[in-house]
C-alpha positions in Angstrom: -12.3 23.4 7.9 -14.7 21.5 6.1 -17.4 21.2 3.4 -21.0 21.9 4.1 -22.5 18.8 1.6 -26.7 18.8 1.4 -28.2 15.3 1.4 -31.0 13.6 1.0 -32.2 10.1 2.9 -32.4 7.2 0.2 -35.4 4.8 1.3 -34.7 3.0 -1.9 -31.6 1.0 -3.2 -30.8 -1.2 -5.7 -29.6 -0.4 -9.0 -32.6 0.6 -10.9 -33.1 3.3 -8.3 -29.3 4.1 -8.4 -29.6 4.6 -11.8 -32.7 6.9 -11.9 -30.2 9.1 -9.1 -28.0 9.4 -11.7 -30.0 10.4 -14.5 -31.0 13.6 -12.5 -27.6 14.3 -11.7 -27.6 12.8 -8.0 -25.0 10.2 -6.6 -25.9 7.2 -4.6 -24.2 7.6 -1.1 -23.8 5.8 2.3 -22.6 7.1 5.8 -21.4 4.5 8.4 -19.3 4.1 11.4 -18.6 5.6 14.8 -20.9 2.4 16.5 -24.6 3.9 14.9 -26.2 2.6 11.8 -25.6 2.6 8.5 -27.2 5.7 6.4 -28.2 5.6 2.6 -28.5 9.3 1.2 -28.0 10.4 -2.2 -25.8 13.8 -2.9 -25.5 16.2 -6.1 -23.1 15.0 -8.0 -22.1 18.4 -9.2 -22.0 19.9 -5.7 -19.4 17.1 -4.6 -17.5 17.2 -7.7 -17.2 20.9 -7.0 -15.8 20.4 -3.2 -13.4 17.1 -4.9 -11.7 20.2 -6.8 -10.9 22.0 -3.9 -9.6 19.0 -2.1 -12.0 18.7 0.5 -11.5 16.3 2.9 -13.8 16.6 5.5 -17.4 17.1 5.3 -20.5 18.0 7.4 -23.3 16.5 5.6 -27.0 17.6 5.7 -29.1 15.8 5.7 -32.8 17.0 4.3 -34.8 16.6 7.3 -32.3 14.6 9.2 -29.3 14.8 11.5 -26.1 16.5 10.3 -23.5 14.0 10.3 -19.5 14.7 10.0 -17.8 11.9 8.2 -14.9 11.7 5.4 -14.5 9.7 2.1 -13.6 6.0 2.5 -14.6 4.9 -0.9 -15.6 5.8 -4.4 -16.7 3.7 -6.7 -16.2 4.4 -10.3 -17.9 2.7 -13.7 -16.0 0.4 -15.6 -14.2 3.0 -17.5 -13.0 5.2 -14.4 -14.9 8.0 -16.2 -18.2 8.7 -13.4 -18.4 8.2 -9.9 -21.5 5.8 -8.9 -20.9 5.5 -5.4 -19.9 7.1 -2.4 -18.8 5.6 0.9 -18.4 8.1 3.6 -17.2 7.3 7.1 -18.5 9.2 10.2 -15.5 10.4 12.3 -15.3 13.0 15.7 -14.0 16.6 14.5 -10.7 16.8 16.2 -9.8 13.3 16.4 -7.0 11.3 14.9 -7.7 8.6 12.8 -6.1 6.5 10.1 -7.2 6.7 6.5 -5.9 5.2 3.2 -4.6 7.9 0.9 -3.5 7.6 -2.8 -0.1 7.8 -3.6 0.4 10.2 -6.8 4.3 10.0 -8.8 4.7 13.0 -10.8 7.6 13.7 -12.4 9.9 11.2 -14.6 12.8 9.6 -13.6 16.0 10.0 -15.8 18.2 7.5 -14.0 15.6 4.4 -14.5 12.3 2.4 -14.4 10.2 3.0 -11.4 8.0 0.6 -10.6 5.2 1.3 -7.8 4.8 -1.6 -5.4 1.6 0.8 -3.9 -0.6 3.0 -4.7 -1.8 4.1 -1.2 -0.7 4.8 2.2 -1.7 4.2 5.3 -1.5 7.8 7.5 -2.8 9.3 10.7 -4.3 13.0 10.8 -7.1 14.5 12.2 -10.0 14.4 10.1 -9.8 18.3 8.3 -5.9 17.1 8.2 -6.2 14.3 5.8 -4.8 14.9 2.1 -6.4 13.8 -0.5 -3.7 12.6 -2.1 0.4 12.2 -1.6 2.8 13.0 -4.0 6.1 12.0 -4.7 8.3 14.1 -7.2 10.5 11.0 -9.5 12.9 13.5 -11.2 15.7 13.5 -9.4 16.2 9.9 -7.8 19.5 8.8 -7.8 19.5 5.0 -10.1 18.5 2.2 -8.1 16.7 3.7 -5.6 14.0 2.5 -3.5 11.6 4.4 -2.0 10.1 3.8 2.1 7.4 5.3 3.9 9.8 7.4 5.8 10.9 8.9 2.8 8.0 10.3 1.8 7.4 14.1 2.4 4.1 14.4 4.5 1.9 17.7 4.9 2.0 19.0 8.4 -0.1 17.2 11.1 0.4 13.7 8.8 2.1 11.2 10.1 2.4 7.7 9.2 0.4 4.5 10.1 2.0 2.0 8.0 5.5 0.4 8.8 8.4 3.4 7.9 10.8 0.8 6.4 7.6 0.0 4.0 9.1 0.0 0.1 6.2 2.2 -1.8 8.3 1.9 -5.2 11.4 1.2 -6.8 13.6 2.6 -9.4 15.8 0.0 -11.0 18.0 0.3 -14.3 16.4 -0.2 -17.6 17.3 -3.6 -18.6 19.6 -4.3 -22.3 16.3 -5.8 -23.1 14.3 -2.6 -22.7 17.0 -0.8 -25.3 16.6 -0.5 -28.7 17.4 -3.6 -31.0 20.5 -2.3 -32.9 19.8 -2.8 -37.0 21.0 -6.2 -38.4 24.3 -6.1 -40.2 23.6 -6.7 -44.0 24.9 -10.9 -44.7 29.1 -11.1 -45.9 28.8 -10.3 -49.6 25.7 -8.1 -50.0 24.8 -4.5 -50.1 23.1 -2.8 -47.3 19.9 -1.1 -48.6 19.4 2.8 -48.8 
């Protein structure tokens, strides 16, 4: 399936013009790939936040007096304070065809046995376009203590496979260290009276 996305061609860039889009509730976009030029557009920002809550994935954009082109995320761009997307990278891809795609890894959970410590936040995977998740999670509450965690471990939705190396650590749960427990209280001095 995928997510029919209006458009409309952006003859302007820069970031005056970006920011005019965004006062009238547009984002600035960009389609490229596939071997045919790069595309400017700018989308409703309420329209695509609406198909990012139904996990799209794949998209067949619109766009106003223009081609329709097929593509999928590659990049957004947030403000400094992670709070507003100001930019959208799509890239064009063939309905039907495997590719690879970067894909956030998400921990839920917490671990009881340990510290985890991520060593990525994405993964490299290969699906066909409508196949790609948006993100992967990986449930933390039931690790066994000092545990690490590979690629191959990882439970991937069907038609997912991986494009990254399997024995690839994504995170590790280690021991809390004696200097991550809590400071025991000073024992009052030979001679003196503890306070109450």
């Amino acid at each position: 399936m995928s997510y029919d996305l209006p458009a409309k061609s952006r003859p302007q860039v820069g970031s005056r013009h970006a920011r005019r889009l965004r006062a009238e509730g547009r984002v600035p976009a960009s389609i490229a790939g596939e071997g045919k030029n790069h595309v400017d557009i700018s989308i409703d920002m309420a329209e695509f936040l609406t198909a990012r809550r139904k996990h799209e994935a794949l998209f067949d954009i619109a766009i106003e007096g223009g081609a329709k082109e097929t593509a999928v995320i590659r990049e957004l761009q947030w403000d400094a304070f992670g709070d507003h997307i100001v930019h959208v990278e799509f890239r064009r891809v063939t309905r039907g065809v495997a590719i690879e795609a970067e894909v956030d890894l998400h921990f839920v959970g917490q671990s009881k046995n340990g510290v985890l410590t991520p060593t990525h936040d994405s993964l490299r995977i290969r699906a066909i376009p409508s196949k790609i998740p948006e993100a992967i999670e990986i449930n933390v509450d039931h690790l066994p203590n000092e545990h690490v965690i590979l690629a191959k471990h990882l439970r991937l939705p069907e038609g997912v496979s991986l494009a990254c190396p399997a024995d690839m650590a994504v995170a590790v749960l280690a021991k809390a260290s004696a200097m991550d427990a809590p400071a025991a209280p000073d024992a009052p001095a030979e001679g003196t009276t503890p306070a109450p």
